[in-house]
N, C-alpha and C positions, 0 to 999 in steps of 0.2 A: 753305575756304568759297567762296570767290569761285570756285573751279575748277568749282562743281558747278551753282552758279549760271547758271554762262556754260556750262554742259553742258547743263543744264536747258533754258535759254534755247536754244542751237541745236534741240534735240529739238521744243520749242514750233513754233519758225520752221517746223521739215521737217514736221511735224504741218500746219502752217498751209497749207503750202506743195502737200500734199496734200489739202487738206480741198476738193479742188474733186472729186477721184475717190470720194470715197465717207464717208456720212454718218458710220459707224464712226470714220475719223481724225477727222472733224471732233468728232465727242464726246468720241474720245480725248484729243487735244487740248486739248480745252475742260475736261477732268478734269489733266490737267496743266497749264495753267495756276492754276487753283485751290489745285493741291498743291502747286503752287511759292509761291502767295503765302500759305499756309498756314507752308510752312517759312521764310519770313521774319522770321514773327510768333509762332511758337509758342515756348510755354518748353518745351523740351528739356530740363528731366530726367527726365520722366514714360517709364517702360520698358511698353513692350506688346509682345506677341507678332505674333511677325511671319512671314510662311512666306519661304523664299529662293528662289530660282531651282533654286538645287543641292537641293532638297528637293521640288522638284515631279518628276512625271510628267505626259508630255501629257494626262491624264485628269483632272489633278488642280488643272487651271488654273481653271477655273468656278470651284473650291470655295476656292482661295488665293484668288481676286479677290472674290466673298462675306464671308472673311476681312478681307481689307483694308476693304472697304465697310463692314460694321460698326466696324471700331476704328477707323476714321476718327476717328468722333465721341468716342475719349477721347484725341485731341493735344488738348490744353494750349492752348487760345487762349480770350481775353477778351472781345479787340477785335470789336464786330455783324459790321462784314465778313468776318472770317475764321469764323465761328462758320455765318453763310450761307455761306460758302464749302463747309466741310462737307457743310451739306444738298446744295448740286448736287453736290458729287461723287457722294453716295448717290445722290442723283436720276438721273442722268447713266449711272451703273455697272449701274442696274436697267433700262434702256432694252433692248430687247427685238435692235436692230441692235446691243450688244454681247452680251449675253447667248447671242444664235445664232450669235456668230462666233466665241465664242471654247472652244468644244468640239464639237468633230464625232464624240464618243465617242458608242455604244450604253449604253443605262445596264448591262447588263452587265462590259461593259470597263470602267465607272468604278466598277464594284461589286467586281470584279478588282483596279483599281488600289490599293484602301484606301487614301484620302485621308484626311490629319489634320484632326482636326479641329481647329477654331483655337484654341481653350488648349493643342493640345501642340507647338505651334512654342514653337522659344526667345525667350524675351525679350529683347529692344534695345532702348537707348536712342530718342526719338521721331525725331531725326534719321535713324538708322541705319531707321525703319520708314518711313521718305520715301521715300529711295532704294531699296531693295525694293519698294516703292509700285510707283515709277518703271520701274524696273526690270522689271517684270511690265509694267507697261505695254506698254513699248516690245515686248517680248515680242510681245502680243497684236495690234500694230499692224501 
């Protein structure tokens, strides 16, 4: 736990550390710290479906990160602040500088690629859909 924290946490920093070259890292960013303090707070036993890295195609990165912005909002949290936390992430995810940067696809080639749609990724623990979160993020970044 503490390993991914402090992984997290660097990611944040180099995010931060960037956020002067372009508005994208700075959203990004600012969507990963949210989901870091989302995984501090949330109950984790709640399973959602999640896409992975090894399950995408370059075409298929819009429609995972759409994925992710919706189930956001079923982690397991109580507490106001984490519950707002959610909302920017959606809010943040639907922003038009990540939106256009992260598929340079023709909608052909993403009609080509046959992206899942988000019920048939596997289900993970909420923990486990953090880090894929994350994970895509950095991706994207």
């Amino acid at each position: 736990m503490k390993a991914s924290v402090c992984f997290v946490f660097a990611v944040v920093c180099w995010f931060a550390a960037q956020a002067e070259e372009s508005p994208k890292i700075l959203t990004l960013s600012k969507v990963m710290n949210e989901l870091n303090k989302i995984n501090k707070g949330m109950n984790k036993s709640r399973t959602l479906n999640s896409p992975t890295i090894n399950d995408l195609e370059d075409c298929c990165v819009k429609s995972a990160l759409d994925c992710f912005r919706a189930k956001v909002f079923h982690l397991s949290v109580t507490d106001a602040k984490l519950i707002r936390s959610r909302k920017i992430i959606s809010h943040e995810l639907c922003k038009s500088v990540i939106l256009n940067s992260v598929s340079n696809c023709k909608p052909e080639e993403i009609q080509k690629a046959q992206c899942k749609s988000c019920d048939s990724y596997k289900k993970v623990d909420s923990q486990t859909f953090v880090q894929n979160f994350q994970t895509l993020l950095q991706k994207v970044s």
